[in-house]
C-alpha positions in Angstrom: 7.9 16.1 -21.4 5.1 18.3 -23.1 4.7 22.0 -21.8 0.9 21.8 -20.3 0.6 25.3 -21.6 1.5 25.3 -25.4 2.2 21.1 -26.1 5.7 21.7 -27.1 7.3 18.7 -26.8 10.4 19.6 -24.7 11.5 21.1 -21.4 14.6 22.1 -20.2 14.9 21.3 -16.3 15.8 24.2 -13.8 15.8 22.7 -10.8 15.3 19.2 -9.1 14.4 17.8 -5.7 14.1 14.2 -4.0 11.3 14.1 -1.6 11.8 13.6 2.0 11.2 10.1 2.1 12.8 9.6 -1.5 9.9 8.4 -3.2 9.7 11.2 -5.8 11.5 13.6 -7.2 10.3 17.4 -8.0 11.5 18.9 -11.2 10.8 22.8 -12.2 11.3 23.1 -15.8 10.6 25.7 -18.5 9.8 25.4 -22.0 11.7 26.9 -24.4 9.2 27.5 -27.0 6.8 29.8 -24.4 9.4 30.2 -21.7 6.5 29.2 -19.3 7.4 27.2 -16.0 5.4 24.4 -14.7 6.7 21.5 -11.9 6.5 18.1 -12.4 6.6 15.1 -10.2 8.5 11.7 -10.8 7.7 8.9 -8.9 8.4 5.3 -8.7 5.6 3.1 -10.2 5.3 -0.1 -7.7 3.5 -3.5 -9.2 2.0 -6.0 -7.7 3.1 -9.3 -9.3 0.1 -12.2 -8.8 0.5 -15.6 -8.1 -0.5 -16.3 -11.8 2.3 -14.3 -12.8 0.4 -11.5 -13.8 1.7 -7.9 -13.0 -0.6 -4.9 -12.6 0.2 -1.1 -10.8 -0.1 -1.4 -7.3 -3.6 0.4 -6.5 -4.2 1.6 -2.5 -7.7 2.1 -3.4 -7.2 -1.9 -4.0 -6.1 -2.5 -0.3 -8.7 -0.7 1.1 -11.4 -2.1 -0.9 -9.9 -5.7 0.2 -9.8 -4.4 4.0 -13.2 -2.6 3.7 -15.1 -6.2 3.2 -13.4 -7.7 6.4 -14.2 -4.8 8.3 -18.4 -4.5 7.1 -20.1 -4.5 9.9 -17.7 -3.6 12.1 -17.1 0.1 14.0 -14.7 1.1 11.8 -13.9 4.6 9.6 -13.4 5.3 6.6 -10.4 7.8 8.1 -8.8 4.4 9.9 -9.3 2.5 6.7 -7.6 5.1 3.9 -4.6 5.7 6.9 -4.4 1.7 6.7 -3.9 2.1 2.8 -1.1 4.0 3.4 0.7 2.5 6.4 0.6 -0.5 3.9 2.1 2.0 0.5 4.4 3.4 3.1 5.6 -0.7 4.1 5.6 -1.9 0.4 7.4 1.1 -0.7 10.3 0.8 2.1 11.3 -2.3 0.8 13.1 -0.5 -2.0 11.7 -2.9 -4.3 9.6 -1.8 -7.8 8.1 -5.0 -8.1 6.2 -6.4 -4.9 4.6 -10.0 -4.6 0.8 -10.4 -4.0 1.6 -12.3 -0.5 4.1 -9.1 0.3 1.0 -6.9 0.3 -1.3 -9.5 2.2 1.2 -9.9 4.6 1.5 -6.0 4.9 -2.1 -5.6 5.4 -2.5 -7.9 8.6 -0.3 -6.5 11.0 -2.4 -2.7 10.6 -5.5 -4.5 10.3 -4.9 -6.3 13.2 -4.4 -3.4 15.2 -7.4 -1.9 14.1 -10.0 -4.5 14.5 -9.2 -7.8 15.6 -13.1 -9.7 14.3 -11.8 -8.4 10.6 -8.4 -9.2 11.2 -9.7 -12.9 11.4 -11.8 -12.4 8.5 -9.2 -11.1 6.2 -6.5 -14.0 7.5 -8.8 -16.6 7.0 -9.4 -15.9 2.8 -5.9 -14.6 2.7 -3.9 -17.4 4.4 -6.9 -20.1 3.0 -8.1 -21.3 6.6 -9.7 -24.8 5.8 -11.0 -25.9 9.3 -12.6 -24.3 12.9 -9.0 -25.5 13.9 -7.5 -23.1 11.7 -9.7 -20.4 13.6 -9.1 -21.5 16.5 -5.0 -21.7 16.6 -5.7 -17.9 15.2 -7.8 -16.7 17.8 -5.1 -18.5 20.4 -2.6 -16.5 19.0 -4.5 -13.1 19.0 -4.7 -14.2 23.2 -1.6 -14.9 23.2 0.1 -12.0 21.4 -1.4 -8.8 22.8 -2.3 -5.9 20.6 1.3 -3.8 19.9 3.4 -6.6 21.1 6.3 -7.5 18.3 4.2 -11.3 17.7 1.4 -9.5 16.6 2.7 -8.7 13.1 3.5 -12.7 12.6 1.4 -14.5 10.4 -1.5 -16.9 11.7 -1.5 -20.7 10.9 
């Protein structure tokens, strides 16, 4: 760890803390060349692996880009849709798991969306789970009948 004061490149660590949630950890440390004390935060880096096999960081601004496009149109904030991003961080990162499959985070993404707009909900579900027919959006749009808003079916996938 460089010193962000004089670039020396080490640090001796005074003090460390996990995070509530354990998702980071909080070091103070003090160089020893300038005796200066700065804080640094750890924290685990989450990838998304693709279908292709590809693996790239795992970006919220990503989720709510994806989430944004379903929702155009619709009345919906872009409050609702950055607390969305991080209901889904917050799901991925529970899993315990540093390295998260691309159908994890689709699947993450659909019960909070559903909650929040049901007309995006059905746009999102029908590119992510690849609806082919109007009988595909019509066993979805059964479902949403069926399963009210906040009742544990609502987080199952469509089709």
């Amino acid at each position: 760890m460089h010193c962000p004061y004089c670039r020396h490149t080490d640090s001796r660590v005074l003090d460390s803390r996990v995070n509530e949630d354990g998702s980071s950890v909080r070091r103070r440390r003090q160089c020893p060349e300038c005796e200066r004390r700065f804080t640094t935060i750890e924290q685990m880096q989450m990838v998304v692996v693709k279908r292709s096999g590809v693996v790239e960081p795992f970006a919220r601004e990503k989720v709510v880009s994806g989430v944004r496009k379903a929702c155009k149109g619709r009345p919906v904030t872009e409050d609702a849709l950055a607390q969305l991003g991080q209901e889904v961080e917050e799901t991925l990162r529970a899993s315990g798991s540093p390295e998260v499959p691309a159908d994890d985070v689709g699947l993450a993404i659909l019960g909070p969306l559903r909650r929040l707009d049901q007309v995006a909900y059905l746009r999102f579900a029908s590119v992510y789970q690849q609806y082919e027919s109007v009988e595909d959006f019509e066993a979805a749009i059964e479902q949403l009948r069926a399963a009210p808003v906040g009742s544990p079916a609502e987080d199952q996938p469509t089709a």
